[in-house]
N, C-alpha and C positions, 0 to 999 in steps of 0.2 A: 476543548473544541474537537470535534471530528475530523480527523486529517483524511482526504476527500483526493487530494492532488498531489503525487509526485511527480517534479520535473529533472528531468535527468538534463546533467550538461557534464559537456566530454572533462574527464580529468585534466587532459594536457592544454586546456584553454582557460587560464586562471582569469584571464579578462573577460570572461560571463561568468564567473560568480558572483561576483556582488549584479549584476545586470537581474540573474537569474531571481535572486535574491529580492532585489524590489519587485518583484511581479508577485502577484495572490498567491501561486503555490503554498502550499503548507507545508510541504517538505521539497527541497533541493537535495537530488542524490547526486553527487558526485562521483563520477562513473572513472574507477580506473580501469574495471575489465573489458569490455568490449568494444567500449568507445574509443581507447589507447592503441594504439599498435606496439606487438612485444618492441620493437628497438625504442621508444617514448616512454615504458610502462617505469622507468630507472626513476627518469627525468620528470614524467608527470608526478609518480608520487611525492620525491621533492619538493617539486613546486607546493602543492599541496599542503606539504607538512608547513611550509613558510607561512603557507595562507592560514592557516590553521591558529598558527602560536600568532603571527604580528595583524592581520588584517581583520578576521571575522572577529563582529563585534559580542559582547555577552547577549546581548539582545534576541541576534538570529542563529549567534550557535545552538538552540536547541532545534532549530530549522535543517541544522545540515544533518545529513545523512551519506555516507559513503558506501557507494560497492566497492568493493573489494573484491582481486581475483580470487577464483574458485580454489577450493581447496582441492590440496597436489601438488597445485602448478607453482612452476617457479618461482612467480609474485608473492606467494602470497603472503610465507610468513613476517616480509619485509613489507607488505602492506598493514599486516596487525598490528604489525611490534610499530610502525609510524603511528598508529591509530591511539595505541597505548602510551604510548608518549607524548600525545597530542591531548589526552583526555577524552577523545570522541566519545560521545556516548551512542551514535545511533549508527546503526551498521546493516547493510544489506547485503546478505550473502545470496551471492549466484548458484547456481547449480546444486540447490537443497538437496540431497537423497538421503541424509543419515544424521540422526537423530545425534549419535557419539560425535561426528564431526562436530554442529553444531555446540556440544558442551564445552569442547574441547578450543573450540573459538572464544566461545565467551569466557571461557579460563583466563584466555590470553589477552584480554581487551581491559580497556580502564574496567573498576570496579562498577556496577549498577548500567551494565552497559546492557543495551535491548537490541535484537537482531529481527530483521525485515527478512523472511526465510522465503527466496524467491525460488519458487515449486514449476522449473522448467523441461521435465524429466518424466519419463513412462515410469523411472526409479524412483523419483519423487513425489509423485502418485500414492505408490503401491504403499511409499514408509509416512504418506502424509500425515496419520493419526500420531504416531511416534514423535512428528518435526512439530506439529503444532504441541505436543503437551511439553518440549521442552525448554527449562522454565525461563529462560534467556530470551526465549522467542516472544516478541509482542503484537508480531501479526504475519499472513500467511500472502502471499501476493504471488500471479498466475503469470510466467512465463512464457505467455499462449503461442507464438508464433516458434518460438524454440524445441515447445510440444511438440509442436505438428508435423517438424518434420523429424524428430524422433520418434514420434509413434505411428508415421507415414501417414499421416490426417490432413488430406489436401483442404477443405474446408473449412470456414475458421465462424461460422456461422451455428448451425443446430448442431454441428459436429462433434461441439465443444459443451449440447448441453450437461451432460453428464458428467462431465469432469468440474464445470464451475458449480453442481449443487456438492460434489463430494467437498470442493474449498468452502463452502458456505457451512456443510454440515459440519466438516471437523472444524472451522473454527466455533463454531457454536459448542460445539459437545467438550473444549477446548476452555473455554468461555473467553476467548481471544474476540477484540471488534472484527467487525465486516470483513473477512477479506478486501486485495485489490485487483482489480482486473488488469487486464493487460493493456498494450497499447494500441492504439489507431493509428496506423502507417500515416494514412494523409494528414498534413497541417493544413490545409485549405480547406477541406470539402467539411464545414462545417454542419452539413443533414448527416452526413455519417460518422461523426464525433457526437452529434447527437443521439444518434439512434446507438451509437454503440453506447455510449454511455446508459441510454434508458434500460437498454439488456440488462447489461449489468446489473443495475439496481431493482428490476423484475427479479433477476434469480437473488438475489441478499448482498449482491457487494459492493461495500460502502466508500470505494474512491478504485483513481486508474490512474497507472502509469502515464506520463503524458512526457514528448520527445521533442517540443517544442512548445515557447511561452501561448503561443495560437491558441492551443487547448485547455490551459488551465479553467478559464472563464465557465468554459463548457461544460468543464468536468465538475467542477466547484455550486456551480450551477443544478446542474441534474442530479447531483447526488445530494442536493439538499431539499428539505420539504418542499412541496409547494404553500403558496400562499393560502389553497383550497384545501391542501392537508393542514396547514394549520388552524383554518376556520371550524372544518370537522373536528378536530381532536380539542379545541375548546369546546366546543356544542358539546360532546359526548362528557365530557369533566364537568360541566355546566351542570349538563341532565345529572351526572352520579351525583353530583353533591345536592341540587335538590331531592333524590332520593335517595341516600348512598345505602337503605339495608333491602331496598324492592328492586322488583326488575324494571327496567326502563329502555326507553327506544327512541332511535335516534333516525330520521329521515323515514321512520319505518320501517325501520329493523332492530331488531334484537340487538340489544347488548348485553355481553359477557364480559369476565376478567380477561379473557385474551382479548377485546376490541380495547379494553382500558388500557391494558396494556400499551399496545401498538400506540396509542392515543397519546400517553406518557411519555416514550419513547419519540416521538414526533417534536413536542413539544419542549423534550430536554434536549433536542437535537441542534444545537446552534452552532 
């Protein structure tokens, strides 16, 4: 399945995760970095680890996902080593800029463990080709509001288009899925969860962080076909297979292996 929605919920509130947890999300990140304050960051991962070994069941632990504080700081090596102890497999690191970092994480995490390589940095940018080829990494997700104001980018609109095709193009070139986009401040204003959500998936990225249960729906929603992309992309497989060695055309246009393609891709998209 296409995982489409991250929902973050603070580390130090162990009473929304199972909450977070029945909701659509497809992934629940548990957030010890930013959402924690240093004097909680002891205490929440604790809590955590308990939540980890006695409460989460087989079922949805392949749903959670943890950040973890950035590497450097204080936290963090006492966040891995809980994480390796725990068996986590799915881990999202903060403040991506360096490919050796990355290795060096995944070293230290249970076996078969896959890292969510959050790219919030003018640094993280420049080394992105580097973070997405390494081999721990299984997808690349956009920091956007952390950018901005690290690389003084008041604007978070056309400002940003340039930096969501370079995550679209290195995870392709990568062959890592969609990127994800960043998040939408408001929980309410549901026209612009939609609209950012449609952006996104204009430029190639295939889910977005989401900071409240509000959004999932929206996001989960927009990043999957429509019901009129799926009508086209059977027409056009329809028509191939009545001719599959001619050329053939679909509403009136031309069809190629790149339209079969998209067409395919549409259709294994559930």
């Amino acid at each position: 399945m296409a995982l489409r929605s991250y929902l973050f919920v603070p580390g130090d509130r162990p009473e929304r995760f199972a909450k977070a947890l029945a909701t659509a999300a497809h992934q629940v990140v548990i957030d010890l970095e930013d959402a924690v304050n240093p004097e909680a960051k002891s205490s929440a991962r604790d809590g955590l680890s308990a939540w980890l070994v006695d409460a989460v069941s087989d079922a949805d632990r392949p749903r959670v996902v943890v950040r973890v504080n950035a590497f450097g700081t204080p936290w963090h090596e006492d966040d891995v080593s809980m994480l390796r102890a725990s068996g986590i497999a799915n881990v999202m690191v903060p403040k991506a800029e360096n490919a050796h970092e990355l290795t060096d994480i995944a070293s230290r995490c249970a076996r078969g463990v896959t890292l969510v390589a959050l790219i919030e940095s003018v640094a993280g940018i420049v080394q992105m080709r580097d973070i997405a080829n390494e081999k721990a990494v299984s997808r690349l997700a956009f920091g956007s509001f952390d950018y901005c104001v690290d690389a003084g980018v008041e604007g978070h609109d056309r400002e940003l288009d340039y930096v969501r095709s370079l995550f679209v193009i290195e995870s392709r070139y990568a062959n890592l899925p969609p990127p994800v986009d960043g998040v939408t401040l408001s929980v309410d204003d549901s026209a612009l969860i939609a609209q950012d959500v449609a952006i996104g998936k204009r430029f190639g990225f295939g889910g977005k962080l989401c900071i409240h249960p509000k959004q999932v729906d929206w996001v989960n929603r927009g990043f999957s076909p429509t019901e009129a992309d799926r009508a086209w992309a059977e027409k056009v497989l329809a028509k191939l297979a009545e001719n599959p060695k001619g050329a053939i055309a679909v509403d009136g246009k031309l069809v190629d292996k790149p339209i079969v393609d998209r067409a395919k891709r549409i259709l294994a998209d559930i």
